[in-house]
C-alpha positions as CSV (number, residue, x, y, z in Angstrom):
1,X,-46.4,-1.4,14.6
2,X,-46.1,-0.5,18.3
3,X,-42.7,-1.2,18.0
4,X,-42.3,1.9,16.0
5,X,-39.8,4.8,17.1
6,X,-41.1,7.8,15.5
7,X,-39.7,11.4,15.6
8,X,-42.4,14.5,15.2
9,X,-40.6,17.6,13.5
10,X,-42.8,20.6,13.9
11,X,-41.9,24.2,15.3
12,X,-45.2,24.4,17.3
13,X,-45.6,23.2,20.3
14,X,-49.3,23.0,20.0
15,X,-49.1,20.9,16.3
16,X,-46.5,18.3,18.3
17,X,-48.5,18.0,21.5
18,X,-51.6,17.0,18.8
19,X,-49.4,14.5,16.7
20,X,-47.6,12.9,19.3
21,X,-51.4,12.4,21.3
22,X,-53.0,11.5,17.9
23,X,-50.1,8.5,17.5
24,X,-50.2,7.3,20.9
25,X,-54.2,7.1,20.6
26,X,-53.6,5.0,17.5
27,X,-51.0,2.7,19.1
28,X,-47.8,4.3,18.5
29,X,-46.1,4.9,21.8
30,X,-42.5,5.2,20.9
31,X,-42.5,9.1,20.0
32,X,-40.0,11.8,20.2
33,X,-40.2,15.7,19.2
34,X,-37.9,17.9,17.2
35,X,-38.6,22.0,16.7
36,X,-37.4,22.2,12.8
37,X,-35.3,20.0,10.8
38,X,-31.6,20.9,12.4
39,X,-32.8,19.6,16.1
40,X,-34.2,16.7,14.1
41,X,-31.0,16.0,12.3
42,X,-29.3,16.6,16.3
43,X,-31.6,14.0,18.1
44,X,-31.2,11.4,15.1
45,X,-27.7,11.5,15.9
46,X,-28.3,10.0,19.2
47,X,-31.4,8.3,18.6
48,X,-32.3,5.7,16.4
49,X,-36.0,6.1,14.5
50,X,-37.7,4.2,12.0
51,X,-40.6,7.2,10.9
52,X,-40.3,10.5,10.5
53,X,-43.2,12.8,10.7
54,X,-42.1,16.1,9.5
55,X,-43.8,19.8,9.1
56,X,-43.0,21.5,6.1
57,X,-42.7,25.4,7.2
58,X,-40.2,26.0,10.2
59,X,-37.4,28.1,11.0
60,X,-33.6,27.4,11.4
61,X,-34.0,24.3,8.8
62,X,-37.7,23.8,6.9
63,X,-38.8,20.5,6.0
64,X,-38.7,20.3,2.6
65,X,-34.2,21.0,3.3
66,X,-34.4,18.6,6.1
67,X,-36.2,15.7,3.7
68,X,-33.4,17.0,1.6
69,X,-30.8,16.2,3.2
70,X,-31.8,12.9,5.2
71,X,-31.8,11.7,1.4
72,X,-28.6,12.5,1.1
73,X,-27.2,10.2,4.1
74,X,-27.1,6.5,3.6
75,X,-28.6,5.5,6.2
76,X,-31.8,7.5,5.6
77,X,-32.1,7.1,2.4
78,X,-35.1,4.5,2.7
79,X,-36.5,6.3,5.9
80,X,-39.9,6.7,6.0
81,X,-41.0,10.4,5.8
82,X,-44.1,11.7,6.1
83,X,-45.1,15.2,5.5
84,X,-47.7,17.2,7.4
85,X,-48.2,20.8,6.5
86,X,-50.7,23.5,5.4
87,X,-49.5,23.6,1.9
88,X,-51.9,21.8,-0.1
89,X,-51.1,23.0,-3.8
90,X,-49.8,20.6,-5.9
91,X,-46.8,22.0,-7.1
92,X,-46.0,22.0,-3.8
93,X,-46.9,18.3,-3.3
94,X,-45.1,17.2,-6.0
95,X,-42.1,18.9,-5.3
96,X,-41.7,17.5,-1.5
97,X,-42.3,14.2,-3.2
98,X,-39.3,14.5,-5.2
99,X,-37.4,15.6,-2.1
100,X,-37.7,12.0,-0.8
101,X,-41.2,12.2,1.2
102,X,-43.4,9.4,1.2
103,X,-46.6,10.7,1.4
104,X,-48.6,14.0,2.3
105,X,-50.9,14.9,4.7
106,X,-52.8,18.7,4.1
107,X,-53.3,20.1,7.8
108,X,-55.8,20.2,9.4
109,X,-56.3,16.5,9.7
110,X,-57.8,13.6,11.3
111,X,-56.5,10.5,13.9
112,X,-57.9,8.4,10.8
113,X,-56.1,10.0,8.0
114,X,-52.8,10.1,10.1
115,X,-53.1,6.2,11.0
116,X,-54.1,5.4,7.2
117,X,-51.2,7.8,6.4
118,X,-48.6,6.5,8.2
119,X,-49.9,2.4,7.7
120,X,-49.6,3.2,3.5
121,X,-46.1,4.4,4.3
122,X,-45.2,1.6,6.3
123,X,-46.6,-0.7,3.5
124,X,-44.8,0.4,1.0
């Protein structure tokens, strides 16, 4: 699992500082950061990932169009993705699931809940 390369997509600073600290205190030292889904789409262009933690509310490109559109390129198709945002009504759940995301996590959250999150993913 340490091996993993993860990218963080979230326009605040402050959100990316607390996910990339919360994944390194859980083992997961391989991380970079994006600001919304079109420098995410630019730095997975150079670099190579294997987990995607994405926000769902951001300018330029949100995350539900940047789940979106991963789908849409072969070799992301069977990416993990996992969503972490404030939106915590189900329509909205259901509809990022159909996007392509593999799970959901409701802000604010937890070290555990982000681990468990991620290891569920990662078990398919």
């Amino acid at each position: 699992m340490a091996d993993l390369k993860i990218l963080a997509v979230d326009d605040s600073p402050t959100m990316r500082r607390i996910i990339v600290n919360t994944l390194k205190r859980a083992g997961f030292e391989d991380v970079m950061e994006a600001s919304d889904g079109k420098d995410a789409l630019a730095k997975m262009k150079v670099e190579k990932f294997n987990f995607v933690i994405t926000d769902w509310n951001m300018p330029e490109m949100d995350g539900l169009t940047f789940v979106t559109t991963l789908r849409t390129i072969d070799e992301y198709k069977k990416l993990p993705v996992l969503m972490v945002t404030t939106r915590s009504v189900k329509d909205d759940i259901v509809e990022a699931l159909k996007a392509g995301v593999n799970n959901y996590i409701v802000k604010p959250f937890t070290p555990e809940t982000l681990k468990e999150k991620i290891e569920q993913v990662l078990a398919g």
